[in-house]
Biotite code that builds the C-alpha atoms (Angstrom):
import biotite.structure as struc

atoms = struc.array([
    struc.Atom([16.976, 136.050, 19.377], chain_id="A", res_id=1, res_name="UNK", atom_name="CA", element="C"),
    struc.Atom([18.004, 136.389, 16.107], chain_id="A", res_id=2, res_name="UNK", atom_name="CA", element="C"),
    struc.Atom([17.872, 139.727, 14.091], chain_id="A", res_id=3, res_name="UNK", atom_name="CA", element="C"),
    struc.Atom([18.174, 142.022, 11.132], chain_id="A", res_id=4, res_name="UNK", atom_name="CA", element="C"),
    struc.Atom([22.075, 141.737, 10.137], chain_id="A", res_id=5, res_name="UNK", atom_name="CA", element="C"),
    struc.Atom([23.187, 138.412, 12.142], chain_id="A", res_id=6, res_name="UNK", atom_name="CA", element="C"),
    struc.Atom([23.764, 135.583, 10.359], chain_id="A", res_id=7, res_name="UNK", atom_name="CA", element="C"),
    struc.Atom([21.596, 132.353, 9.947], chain_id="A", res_id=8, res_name="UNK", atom_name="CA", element="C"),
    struc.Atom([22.899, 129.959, 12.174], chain_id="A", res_id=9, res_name="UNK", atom_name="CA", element="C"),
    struc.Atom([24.083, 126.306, 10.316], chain_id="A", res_id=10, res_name="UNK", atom_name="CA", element="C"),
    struc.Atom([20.991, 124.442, 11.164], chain_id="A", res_id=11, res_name="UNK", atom_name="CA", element="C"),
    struc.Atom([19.651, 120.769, 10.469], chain_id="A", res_id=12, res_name="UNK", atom_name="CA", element="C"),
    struc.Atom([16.060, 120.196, 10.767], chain_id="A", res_id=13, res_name="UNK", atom_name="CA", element="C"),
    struc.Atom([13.244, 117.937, 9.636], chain_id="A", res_id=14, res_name="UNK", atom_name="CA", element="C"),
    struc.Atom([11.061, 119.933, 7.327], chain_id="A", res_id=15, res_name="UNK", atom_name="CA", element="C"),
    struc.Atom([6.901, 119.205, 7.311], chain_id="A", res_id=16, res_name="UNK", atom_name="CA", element="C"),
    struc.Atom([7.527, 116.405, 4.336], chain_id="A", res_id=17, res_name="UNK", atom_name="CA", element="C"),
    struc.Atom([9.671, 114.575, 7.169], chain_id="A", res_id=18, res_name="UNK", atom_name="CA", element="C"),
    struc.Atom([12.687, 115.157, 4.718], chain_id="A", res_id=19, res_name="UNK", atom_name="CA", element="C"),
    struc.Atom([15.974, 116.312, 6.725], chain_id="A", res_id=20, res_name="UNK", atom_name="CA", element="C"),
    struc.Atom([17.175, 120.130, 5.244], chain_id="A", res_id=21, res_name="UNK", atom_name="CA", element="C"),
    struc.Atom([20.659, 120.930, 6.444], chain_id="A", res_id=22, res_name="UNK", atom_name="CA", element="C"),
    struc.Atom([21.550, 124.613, 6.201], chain_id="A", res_id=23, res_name="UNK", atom_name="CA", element="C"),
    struc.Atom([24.927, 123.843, 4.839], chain_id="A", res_id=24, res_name="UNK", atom_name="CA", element="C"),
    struc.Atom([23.241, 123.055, 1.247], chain_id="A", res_id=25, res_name="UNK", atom_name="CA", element="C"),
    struc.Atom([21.475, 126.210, 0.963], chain_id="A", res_id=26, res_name="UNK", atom_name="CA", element="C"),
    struc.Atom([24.409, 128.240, 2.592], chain_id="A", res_id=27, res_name="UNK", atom_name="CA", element="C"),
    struc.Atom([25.780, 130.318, -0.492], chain_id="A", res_id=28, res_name="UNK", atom_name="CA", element="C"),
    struc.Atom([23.593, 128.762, -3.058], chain_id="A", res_id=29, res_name="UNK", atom_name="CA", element="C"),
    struc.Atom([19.977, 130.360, -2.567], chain_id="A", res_id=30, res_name="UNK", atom_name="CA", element="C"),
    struc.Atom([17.866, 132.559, -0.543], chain_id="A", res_id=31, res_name="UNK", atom_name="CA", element="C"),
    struc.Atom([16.132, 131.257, 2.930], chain_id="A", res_id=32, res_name="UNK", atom_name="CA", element="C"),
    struc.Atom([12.731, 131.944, 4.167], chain_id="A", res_id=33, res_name="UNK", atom_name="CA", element="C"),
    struc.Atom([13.044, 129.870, 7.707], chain_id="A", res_id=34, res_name="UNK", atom_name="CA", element="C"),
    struc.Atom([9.469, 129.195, 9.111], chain_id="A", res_id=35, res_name="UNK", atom_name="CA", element="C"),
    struc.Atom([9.703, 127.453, 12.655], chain_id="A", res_id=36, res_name="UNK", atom_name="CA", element="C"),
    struc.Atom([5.971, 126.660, 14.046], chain_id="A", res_id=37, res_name="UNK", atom_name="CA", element="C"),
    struc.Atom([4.737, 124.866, 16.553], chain_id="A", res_id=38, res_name="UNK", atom_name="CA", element="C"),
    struc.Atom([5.056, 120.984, 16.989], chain_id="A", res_id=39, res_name="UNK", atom_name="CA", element="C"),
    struc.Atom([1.087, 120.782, 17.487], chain_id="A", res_id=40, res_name="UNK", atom_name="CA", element="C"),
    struc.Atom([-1.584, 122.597, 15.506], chain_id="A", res_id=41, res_name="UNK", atom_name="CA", element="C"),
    struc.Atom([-4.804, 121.733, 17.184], chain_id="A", res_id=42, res_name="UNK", atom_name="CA", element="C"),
    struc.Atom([-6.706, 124.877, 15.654], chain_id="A", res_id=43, res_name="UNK", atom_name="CA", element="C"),
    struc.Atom([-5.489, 124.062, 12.098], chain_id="A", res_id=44, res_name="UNK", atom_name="CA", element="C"),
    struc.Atom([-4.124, 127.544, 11.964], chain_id="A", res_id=45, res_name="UNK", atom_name="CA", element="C"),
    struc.Atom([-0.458, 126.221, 11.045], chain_id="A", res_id=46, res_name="UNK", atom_name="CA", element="C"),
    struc.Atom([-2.209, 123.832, 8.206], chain_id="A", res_id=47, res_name="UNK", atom_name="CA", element="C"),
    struc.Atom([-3.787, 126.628, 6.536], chain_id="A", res_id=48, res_name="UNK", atom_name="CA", element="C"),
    struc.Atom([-0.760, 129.384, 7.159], chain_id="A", res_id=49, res_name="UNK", atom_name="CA", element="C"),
    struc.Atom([1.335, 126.516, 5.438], chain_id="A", res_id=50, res_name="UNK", atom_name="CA", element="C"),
    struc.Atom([-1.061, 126.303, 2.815], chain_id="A", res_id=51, res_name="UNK", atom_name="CA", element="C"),
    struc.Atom([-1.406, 129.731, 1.748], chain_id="A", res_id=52, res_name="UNK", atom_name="CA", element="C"),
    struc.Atom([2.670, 129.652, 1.548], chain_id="A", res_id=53, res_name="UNK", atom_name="CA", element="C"),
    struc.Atom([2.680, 126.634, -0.938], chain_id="A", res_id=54, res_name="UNK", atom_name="CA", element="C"),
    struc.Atom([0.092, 127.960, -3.293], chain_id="A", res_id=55, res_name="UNK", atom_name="CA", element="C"),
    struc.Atom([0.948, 131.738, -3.343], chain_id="A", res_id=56, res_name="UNK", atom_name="CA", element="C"),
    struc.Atom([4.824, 131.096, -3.932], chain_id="A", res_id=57, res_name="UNK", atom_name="CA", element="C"),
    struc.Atom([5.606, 133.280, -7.005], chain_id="A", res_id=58, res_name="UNK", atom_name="CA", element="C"),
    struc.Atom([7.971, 131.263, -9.906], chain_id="A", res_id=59, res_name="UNK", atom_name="CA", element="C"),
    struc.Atom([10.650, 134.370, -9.328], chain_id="A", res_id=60, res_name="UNK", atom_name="CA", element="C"),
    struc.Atom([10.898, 133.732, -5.590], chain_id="A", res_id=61, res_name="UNK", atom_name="CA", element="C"),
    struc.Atom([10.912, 130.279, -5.896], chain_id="A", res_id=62, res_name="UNK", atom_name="CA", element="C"),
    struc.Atom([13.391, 130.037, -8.654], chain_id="A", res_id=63, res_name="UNK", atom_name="CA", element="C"),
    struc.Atom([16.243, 130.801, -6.359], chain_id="A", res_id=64, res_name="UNK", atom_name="CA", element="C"),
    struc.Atom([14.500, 130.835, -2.722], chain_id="A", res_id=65, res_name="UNK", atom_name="CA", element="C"),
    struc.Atom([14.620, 127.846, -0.236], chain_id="A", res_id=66, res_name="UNK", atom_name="CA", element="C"),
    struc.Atom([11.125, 127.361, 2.110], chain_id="A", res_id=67, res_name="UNK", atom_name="CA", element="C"),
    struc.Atom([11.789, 125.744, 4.925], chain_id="A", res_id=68, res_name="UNK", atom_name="CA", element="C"),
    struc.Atom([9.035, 125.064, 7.597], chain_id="A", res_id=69, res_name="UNK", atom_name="CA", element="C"),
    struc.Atom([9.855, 123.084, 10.376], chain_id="A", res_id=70, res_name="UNK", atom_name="CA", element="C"),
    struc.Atom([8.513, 122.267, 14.138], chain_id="A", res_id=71, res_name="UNK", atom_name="CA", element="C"),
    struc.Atom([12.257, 121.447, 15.170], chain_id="A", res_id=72, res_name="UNK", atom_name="CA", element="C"),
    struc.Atom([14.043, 124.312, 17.192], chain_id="A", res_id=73, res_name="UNK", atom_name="CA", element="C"),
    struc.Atom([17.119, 126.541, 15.592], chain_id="A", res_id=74, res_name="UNK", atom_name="CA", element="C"),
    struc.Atom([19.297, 128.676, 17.842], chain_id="A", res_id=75, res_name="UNK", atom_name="CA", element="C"),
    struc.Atom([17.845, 132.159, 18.386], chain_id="A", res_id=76, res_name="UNK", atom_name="CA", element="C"),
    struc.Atom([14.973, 131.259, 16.472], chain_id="A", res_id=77, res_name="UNK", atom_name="CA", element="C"),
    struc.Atom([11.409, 132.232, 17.839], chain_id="A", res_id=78, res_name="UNK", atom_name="CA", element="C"),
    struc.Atom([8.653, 129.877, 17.411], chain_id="A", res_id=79, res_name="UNK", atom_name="CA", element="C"),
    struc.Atom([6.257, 130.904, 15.597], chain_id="A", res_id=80, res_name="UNK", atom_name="CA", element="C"),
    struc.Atom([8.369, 132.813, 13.578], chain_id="A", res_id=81, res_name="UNK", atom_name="CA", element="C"),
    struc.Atom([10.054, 133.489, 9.948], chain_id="A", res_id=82, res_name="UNK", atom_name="CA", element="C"),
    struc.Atom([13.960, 134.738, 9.105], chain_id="A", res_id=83, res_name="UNK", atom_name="CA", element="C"),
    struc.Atom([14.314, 135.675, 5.555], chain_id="A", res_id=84, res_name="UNK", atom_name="CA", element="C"),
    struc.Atom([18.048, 135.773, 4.776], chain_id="A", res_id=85, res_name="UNK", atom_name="CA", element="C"),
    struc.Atom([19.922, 136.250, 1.784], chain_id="A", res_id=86, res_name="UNK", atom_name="CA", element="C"),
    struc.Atom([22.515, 133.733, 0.169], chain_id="A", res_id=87, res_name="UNK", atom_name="CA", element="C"),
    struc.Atom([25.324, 134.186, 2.339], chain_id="A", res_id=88, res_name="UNK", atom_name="CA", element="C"),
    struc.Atom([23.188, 134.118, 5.128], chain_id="A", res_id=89, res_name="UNK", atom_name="CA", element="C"),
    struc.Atom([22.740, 137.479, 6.405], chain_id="A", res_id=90, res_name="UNK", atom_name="CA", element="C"),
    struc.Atom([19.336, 137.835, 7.911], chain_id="A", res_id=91, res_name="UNK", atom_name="CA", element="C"),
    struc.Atom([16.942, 140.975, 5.989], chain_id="A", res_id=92, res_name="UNK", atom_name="CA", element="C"),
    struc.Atom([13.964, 140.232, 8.622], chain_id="A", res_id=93, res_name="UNK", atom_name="CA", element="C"),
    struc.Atom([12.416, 138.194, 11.680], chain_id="A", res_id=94, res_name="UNK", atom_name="CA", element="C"),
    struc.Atom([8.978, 137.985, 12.512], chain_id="A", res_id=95, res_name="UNK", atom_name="CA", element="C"),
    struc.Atom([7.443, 136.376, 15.305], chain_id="A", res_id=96, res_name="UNK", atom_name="CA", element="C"),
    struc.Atom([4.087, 135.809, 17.049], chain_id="A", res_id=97, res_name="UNK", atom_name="CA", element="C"),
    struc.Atom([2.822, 134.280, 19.735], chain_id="A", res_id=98, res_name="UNK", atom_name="CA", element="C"),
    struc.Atom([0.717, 131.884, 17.547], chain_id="A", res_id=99, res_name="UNK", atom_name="CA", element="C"),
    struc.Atom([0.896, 131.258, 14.224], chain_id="A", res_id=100, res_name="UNK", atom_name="CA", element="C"),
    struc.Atom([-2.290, 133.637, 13.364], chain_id="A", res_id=101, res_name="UNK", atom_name="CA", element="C"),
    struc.Atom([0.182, 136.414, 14.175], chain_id="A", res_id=102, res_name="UNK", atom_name="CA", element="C"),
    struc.Atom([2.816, 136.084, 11.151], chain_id="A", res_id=103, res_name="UNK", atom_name="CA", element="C"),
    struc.Atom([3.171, 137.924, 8.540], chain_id="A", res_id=104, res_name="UNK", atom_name="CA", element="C"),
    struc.Atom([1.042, 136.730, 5.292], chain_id="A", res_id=105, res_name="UNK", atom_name="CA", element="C"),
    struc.Atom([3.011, 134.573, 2.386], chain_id="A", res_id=106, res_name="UNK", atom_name="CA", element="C"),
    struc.Atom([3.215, 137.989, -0.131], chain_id="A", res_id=107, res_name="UNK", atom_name="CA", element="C"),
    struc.Atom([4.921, 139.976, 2.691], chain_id="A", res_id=108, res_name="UNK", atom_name="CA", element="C"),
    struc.Atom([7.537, 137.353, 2.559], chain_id="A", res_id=109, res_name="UNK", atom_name="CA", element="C"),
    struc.Atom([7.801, 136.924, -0.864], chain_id="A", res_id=110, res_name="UNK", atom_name="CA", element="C"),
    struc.Atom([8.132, 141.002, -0.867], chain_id="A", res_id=111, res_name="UNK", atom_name="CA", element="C"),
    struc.Atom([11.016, 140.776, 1.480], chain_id="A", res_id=112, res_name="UNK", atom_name="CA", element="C"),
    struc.Atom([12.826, 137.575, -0.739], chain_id="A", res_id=113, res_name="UNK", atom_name="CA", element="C"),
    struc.Atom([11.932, 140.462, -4.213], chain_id="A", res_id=114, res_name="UNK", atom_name="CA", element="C"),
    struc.Atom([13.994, 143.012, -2.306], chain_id="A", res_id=115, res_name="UNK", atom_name="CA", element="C"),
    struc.Atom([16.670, 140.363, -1.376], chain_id="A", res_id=116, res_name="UNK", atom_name="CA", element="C"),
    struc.Atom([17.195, 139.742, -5.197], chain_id="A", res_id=117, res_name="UNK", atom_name="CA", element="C"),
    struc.Atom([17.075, 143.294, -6.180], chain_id="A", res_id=118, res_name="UNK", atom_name="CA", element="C"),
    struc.Atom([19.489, 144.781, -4.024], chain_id="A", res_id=119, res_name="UNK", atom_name="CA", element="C"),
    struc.Atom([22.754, 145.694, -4.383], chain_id="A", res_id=120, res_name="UNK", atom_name="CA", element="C"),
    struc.Atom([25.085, 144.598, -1.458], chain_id="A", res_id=121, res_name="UNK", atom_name="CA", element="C"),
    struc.Atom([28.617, 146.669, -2.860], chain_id="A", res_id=122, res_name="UNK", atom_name="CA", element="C"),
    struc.Atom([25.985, 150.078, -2.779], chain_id="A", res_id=123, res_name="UNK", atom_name="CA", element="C"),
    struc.Atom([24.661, 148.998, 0.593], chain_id="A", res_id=124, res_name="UNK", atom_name="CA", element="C"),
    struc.Atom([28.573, 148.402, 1.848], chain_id="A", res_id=125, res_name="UNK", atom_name="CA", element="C"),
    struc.Atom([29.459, 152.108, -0.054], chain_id="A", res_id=126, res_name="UNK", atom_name="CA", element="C"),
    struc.Atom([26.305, 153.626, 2.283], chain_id="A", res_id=127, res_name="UNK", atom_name="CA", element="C"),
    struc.Atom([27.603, 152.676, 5.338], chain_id="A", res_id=128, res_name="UNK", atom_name="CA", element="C"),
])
């Protein structure tokens, strides 16, 4: 599974629009926030999760930020789950859940994209 630190794995999926999102266009160019769910959703659970992500997306996050939600499987990625990585592709957090219920809530994630644009990698490098 992946984890804090690894790297996003290059990826080509089918987002929920039925559009295919390959991993080498966002790759050094913006942030990711990486939402694999569940092919079915026969509580309507996903539906709404995905909702609340589309509406609450602030116009900071979204200026530089990919969202990509997808049923199709990426290595190491759980399902439910959510990797928010930076440009380059180093991963800042996973969540996962057993059902979709269980992830974290849209401004959590937009919290963790806000700290991936504030920080400073050359101090984080200097801290090691």
């Amino acid at each position: 599974m992946l984890q804090p630190g690894d790297l996003v794995p290059h990826f080509e999926v089918t987002n929920l629009h039925g559009e295919t999102v390959s991993y080498s266009t966002i790759w050094q160019r913006r942030n990711l926030v990486l939402i694999a769910v569940p092919a079915s959703d026969p509580d309507g659970t996903f539906t709404t999760y995905v909702s609340s992500l589309s509406a609450g997306m602030p116009a900071a996050v979204a200026a530089d930020t990919d969202c990509v939600i997808t049923g199709d499987t990426v290595p190491g990625m759980p399902s439910p789950g959510v990797v928010v990585a930076d440009r380059w592709g180093e991963i800042v957090h996973v969540a996962r859940g057993s059902h979709v219920g269980e992830l974290p809530p849209p401004q959590e994630l937009w919290d963790w994209v806000d700290y991936v644009q504030r920080r400073c990698p050359e101090c984080e490098g200097e801290a090691k």
